[in-house]
Backbone as CSV, one residue per row, in Angstrom:
resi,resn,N_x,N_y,N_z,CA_x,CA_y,CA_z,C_x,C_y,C_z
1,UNK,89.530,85.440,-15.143,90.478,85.846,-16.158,91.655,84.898,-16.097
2,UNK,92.088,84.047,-17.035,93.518,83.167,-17.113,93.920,83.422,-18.546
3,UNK,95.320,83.434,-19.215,95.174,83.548,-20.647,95.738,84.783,-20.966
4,UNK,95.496,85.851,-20.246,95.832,87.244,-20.771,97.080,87.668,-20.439
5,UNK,97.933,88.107,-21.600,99.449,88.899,-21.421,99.510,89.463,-20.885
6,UNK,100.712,89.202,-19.755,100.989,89.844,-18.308,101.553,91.965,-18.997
7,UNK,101.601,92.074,-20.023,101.832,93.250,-20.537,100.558,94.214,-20.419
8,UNK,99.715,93.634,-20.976,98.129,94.133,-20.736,96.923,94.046,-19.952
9,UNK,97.729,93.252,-19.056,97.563,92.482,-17.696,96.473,94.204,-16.994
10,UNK,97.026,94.683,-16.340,96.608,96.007,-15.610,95.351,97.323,-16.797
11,UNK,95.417,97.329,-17.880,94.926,97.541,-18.318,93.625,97.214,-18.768
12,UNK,93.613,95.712,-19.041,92.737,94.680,-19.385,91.864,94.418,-17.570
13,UNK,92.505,94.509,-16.813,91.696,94.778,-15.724,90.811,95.259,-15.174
14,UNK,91.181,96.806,-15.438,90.520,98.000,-15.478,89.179,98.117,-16.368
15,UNK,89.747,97.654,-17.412,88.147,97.718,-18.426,87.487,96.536,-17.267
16,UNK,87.646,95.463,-17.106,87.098,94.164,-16.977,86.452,94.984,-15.330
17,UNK,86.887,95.679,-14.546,86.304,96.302,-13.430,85.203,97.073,-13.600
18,UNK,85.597,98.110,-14.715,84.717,98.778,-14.870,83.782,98.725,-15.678
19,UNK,83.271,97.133,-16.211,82.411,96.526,-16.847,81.485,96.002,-15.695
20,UNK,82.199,94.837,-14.589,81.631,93.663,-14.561,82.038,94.214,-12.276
21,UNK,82.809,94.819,-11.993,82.818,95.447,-10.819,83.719,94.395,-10.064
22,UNK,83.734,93.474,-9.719,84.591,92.453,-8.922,85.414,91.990,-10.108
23,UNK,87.119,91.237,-10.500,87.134,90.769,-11.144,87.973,89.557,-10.333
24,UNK,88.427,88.214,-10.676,89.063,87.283,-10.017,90.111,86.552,-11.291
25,UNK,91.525,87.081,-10.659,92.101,86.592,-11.581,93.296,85.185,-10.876
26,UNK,92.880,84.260,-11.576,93.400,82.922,-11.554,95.280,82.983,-11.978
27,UNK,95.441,82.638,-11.286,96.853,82.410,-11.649,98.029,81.111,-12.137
28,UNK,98.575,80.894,-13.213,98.929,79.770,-14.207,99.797,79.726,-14.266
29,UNK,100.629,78.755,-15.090,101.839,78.303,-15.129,102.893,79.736,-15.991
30,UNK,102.717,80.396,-16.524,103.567,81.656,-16.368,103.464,82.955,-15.376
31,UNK,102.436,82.538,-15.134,102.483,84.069,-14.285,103.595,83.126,-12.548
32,UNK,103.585,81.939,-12.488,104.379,81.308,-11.494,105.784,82.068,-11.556
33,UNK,106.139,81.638,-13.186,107.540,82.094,-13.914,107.841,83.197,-13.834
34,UNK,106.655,84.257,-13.820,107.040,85.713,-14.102,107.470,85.881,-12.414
35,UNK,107.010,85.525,-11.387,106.850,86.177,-10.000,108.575,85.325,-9.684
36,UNK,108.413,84.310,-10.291,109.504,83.348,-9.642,111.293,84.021,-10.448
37,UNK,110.695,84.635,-11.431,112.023,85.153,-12.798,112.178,87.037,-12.176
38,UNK,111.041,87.608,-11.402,111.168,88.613,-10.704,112.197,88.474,-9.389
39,UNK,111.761,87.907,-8.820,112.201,87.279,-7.287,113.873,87.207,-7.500
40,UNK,114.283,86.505,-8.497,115.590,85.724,-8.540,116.004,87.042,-9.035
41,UNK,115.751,88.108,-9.972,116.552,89.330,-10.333,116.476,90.477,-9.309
42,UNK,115.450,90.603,-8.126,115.341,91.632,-7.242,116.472,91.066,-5.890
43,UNK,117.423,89.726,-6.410,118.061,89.933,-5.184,119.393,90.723,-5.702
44,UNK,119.902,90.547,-6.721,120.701,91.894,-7.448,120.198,93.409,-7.410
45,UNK,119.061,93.530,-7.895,118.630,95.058,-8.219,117.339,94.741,-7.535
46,UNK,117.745,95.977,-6.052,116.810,96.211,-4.990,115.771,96.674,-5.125
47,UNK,115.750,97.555,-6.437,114.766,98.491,-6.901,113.588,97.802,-7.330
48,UNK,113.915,96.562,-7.278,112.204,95.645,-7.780,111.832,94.739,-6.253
49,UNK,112.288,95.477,-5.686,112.205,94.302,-4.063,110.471,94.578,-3.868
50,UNK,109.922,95.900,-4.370,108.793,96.290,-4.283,107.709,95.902,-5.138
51,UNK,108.369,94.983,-6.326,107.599,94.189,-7.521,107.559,92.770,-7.362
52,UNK,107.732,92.296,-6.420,107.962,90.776,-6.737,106.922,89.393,-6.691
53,UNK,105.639,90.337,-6.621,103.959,89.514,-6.825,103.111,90.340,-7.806
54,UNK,102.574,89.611,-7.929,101.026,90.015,-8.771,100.938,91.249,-7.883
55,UNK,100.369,90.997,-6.780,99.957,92.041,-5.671,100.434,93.034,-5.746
56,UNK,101.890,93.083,-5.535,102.535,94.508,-5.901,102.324,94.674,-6.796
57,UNK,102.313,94.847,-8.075,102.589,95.532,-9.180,100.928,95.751,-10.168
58,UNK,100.413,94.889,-9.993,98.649,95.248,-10.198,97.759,95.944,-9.226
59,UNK,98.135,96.043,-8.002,96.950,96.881,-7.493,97.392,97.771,-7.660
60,UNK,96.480,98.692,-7.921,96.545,100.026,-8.128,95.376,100.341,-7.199
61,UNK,95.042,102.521,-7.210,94.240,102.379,-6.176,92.634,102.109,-6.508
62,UNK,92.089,101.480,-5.882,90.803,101.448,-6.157,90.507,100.121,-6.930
63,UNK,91.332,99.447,-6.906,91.400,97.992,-7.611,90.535,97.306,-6.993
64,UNK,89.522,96.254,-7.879,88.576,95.373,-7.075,88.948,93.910,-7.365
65,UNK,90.601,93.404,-7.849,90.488,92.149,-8.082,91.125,91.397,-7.089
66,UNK,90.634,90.392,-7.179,90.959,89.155,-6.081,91.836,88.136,-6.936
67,UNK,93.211,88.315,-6.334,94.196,86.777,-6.745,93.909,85.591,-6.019
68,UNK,93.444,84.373,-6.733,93.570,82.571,-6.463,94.887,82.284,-7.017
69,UNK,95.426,81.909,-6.160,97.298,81.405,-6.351,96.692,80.438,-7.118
70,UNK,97.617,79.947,-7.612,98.079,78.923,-9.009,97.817,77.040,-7.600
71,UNK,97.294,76.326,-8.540,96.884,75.138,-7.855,95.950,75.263,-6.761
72,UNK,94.949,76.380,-7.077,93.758,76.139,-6.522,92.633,76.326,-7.424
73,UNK,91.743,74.986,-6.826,90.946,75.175,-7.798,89.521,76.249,-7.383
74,UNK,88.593,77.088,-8.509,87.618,77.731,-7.879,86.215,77.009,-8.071
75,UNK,85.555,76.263,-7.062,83.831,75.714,-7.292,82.934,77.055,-7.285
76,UNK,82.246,76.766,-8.923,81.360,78.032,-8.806,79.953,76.762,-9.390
77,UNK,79.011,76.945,-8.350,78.341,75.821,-7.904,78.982,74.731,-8.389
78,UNK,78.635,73.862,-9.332,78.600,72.231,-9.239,79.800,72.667,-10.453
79,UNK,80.173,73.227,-10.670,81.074,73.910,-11.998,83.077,73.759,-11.084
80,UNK,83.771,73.265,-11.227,85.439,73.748,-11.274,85.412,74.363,-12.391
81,UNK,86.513,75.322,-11.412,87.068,76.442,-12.835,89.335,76.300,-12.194
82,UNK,89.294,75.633,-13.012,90.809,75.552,-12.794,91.485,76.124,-14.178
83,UNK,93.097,76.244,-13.770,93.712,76.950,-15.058,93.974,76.017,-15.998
84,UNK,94.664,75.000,-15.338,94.705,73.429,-16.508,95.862,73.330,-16.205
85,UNK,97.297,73.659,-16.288,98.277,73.275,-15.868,98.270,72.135,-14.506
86,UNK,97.970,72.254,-13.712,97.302,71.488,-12.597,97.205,69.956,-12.869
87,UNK,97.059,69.453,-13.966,97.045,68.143,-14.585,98.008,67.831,-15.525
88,UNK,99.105,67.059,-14.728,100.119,67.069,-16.317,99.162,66.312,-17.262
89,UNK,99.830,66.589,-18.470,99.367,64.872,-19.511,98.173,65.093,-20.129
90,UNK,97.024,66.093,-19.565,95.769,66.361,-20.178,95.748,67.226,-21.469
91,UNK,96.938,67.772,-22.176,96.397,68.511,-23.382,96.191,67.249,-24.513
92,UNK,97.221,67.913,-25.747,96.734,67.203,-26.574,96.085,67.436,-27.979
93,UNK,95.272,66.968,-28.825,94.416,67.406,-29.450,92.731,67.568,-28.891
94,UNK,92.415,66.692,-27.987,91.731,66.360,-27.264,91.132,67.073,-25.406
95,UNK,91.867,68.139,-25.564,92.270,68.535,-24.434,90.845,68.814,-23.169
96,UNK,89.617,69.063,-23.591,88.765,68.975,-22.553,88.114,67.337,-22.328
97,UNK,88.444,66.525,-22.786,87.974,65.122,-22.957,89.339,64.911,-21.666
98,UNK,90.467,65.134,-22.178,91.300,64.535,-21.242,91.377,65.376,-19.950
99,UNK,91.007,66.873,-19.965,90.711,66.706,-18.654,89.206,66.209,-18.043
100,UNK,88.158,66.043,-18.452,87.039,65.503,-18.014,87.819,64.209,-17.005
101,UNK,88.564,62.803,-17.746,89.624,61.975,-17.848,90.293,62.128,-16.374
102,UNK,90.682,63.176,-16.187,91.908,63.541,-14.920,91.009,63.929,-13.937
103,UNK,89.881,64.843,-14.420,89.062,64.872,-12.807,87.890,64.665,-12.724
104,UNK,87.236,63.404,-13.445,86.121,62.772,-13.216,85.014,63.855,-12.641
105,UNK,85.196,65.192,-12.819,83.640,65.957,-12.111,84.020,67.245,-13.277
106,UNK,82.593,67.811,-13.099,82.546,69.073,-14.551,83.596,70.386,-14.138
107,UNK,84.160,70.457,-15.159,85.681,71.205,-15.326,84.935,72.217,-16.109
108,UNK,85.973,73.852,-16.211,86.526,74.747,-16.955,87.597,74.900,-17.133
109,UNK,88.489,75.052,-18.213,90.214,75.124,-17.669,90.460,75.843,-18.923
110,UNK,91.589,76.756,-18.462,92.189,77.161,-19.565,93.650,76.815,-20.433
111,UNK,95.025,77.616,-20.393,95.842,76.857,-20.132,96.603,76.314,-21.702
112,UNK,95.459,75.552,-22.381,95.670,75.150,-23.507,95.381,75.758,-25.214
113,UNK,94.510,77.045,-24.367,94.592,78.290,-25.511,93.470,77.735,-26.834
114,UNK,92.810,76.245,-26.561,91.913,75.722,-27.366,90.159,75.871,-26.656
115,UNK,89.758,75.733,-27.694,88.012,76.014,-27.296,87.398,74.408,-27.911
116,UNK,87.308,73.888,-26.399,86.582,72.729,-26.904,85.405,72.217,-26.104
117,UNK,84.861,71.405,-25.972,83.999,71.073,-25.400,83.511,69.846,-24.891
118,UNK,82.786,68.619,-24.241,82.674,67.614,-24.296,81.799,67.058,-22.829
119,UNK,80.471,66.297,-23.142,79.074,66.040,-22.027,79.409,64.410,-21.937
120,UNK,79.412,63.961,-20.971,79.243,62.467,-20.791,78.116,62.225,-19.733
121,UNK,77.662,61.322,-20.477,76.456,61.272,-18.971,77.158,59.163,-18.314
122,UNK,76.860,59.631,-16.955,77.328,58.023,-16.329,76.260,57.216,-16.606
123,UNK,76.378,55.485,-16.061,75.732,54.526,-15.900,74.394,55.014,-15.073
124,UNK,74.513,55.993,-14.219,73.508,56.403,-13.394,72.214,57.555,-13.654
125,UNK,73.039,58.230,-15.169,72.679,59.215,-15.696,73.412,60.556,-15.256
126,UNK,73.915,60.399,-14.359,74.465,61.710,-13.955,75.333,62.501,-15.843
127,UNK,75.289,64.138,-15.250,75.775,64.340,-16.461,77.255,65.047,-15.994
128,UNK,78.016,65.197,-16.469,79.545,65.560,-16.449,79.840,66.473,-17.744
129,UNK,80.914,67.500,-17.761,81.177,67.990,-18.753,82.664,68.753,-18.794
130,UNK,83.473,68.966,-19.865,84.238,70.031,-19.315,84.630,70.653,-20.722
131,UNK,84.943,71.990,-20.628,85.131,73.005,-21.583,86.814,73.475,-21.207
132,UNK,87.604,73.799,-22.558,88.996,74.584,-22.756,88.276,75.704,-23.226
133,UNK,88.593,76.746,-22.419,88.211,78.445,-23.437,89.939,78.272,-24.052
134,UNK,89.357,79.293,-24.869,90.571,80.146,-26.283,91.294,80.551,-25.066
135,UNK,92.388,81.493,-25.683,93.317,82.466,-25.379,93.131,83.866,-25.829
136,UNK,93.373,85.021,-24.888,92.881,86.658,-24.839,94.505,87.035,-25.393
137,UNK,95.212,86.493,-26.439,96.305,86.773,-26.371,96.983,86.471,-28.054
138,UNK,98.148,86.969,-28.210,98.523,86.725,-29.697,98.771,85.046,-29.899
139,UNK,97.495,84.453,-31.013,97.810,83.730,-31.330,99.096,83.441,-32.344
140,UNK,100.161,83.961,-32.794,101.127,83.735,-33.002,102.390,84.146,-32.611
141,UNK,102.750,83.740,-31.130,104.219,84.506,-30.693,105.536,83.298,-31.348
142,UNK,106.465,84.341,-30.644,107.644,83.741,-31.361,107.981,82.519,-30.806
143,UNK,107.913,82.590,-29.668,108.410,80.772,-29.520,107.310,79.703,-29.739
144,UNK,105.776,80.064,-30.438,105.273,78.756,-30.425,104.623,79.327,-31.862
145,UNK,104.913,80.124,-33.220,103.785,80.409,-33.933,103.287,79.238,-34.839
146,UNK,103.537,78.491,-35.277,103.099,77.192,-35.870,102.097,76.682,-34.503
147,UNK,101.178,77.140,-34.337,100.102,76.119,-33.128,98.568,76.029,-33.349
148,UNK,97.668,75.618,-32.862,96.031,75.479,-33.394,95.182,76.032,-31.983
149,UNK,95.669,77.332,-31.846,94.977,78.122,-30.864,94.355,78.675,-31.373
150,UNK,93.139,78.960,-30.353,92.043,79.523,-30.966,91.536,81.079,-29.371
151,UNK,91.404,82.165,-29.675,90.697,83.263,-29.358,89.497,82.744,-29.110
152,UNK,89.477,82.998,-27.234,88.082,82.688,-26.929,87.787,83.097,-25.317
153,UNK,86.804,82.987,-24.850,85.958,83.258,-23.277,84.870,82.353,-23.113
154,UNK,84.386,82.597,-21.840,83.204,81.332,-21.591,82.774,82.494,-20.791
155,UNK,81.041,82.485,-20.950,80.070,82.827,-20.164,79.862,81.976,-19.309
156,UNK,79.460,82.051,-17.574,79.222,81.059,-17.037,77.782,81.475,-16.004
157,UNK,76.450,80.974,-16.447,75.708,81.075,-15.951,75.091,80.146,-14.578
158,UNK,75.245,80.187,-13.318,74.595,79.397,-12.292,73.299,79.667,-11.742
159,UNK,72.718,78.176,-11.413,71.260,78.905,-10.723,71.613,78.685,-9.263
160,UNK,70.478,78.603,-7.930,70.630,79.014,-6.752,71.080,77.072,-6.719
161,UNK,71.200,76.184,-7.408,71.001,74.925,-6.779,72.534,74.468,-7.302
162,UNK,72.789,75.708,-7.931,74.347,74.921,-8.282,74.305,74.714,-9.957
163,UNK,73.516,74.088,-10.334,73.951,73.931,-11.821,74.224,75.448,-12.774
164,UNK,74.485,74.685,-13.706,75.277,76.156,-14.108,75.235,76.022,-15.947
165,UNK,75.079,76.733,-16.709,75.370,76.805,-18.542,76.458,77.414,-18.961
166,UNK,77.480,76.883,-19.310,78.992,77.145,-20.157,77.991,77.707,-21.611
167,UNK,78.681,79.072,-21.599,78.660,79.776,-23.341,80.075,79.342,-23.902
168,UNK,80.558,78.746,-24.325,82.097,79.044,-24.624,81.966,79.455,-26.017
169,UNK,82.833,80.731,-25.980,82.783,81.440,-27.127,84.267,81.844,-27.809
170,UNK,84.147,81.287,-29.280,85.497,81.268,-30.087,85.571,82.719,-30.683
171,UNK,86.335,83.517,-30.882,86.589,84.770,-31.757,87.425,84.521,-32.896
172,UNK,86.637,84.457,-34.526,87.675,84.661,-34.927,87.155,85.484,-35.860
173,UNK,88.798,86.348,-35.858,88.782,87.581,-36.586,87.639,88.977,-36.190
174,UNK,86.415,89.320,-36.544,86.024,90.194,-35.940,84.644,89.456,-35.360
175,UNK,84.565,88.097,-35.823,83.111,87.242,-35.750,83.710,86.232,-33.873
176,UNK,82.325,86.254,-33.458,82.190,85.570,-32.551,81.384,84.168,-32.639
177,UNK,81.245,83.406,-31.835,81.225,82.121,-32.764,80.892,81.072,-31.166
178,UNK,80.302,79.526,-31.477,79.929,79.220,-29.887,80.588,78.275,-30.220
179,UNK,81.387,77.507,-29.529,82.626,76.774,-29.632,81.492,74.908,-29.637
């Protein structure tokens, strides 16, 4: 999970638990802001001294998700799954090409709220790839609504040897769609 409003954050969990049973949520360049914009107001008002991580304030009881701090990346076989912030300079219009670009091995990233896609095979044949999923979130808020985000998720299928099949899937409006 990366992408989703820290408002619906705990809610959106819960379904996602009680769908799929483990969930692992990645952590990005706002949720840094939110823990770091908590921290700096709980040394005034004590009363949030007990809020000042993910940890506190999402587990609840019986919670099955696992936090990856922000600048780590997760190998799910031969697959990275990073948030994308992690690379300055890689968005763009272009944004899974340029990260392919920044880390020369097959990427997932989110981050950039676009659904794109892009396969290179080397001189050797080897094949490489990397995918931007959408955003689980209002594509038009107030400080950015003029933008070319797109509503989306990635299925990620692996076999026992490591390779793995990206679904990346665009939503728009009530239609689902393969990016």
């Amino acid at each position: 999970v990366t992408g989703v409003q820290t408002c619906a954050l705990p809610i959106f969990l819960s379904l996602l638990q009680s769908t799929f049973g483990k969930v692992f949520l990645k952590k990005g360049n706002h949720d840094m802001r939110l823990e770091m914009h908590i921290q700096k107001l709980a040394a005034t008002m004590p009363e949030l001294q007990d809020y000042m991580t993910y940890e506190d304030w999402l587990f609840y009881k019986g919670t099955n998700t696992v936090i990856i701090e922000d600048y780590r990346h997760v190998k799910y076989g031969k697959l990275n799954i990073i948030h994308g912030h992690e690379y300055q300079g890689g968005g763009g219009i272009h944004v899974a090409y340029n990260r392919l670009n920044k880390t020369f091995d097959n990427v997932l990233s989110a981050h950039s709220h676009k659904s794109q896609g892009v396969i290179r095979q080397t001189i050797n044949g080897e094949v490489f790839g990397s995918w931007t999923i959408g955003c689980l979130c209002n594509l038009k808020p107030r400080y950015n609504p003029k933008n070319d985000w797109t509503n989306g998720f990635a299925i990620i299928r692996k076999d026992s040897t490591g390779d793995f099949e990206v679904e990346n899937k665009v939503i728009f409006g009530d239609k689902l769609f393969s990016a």
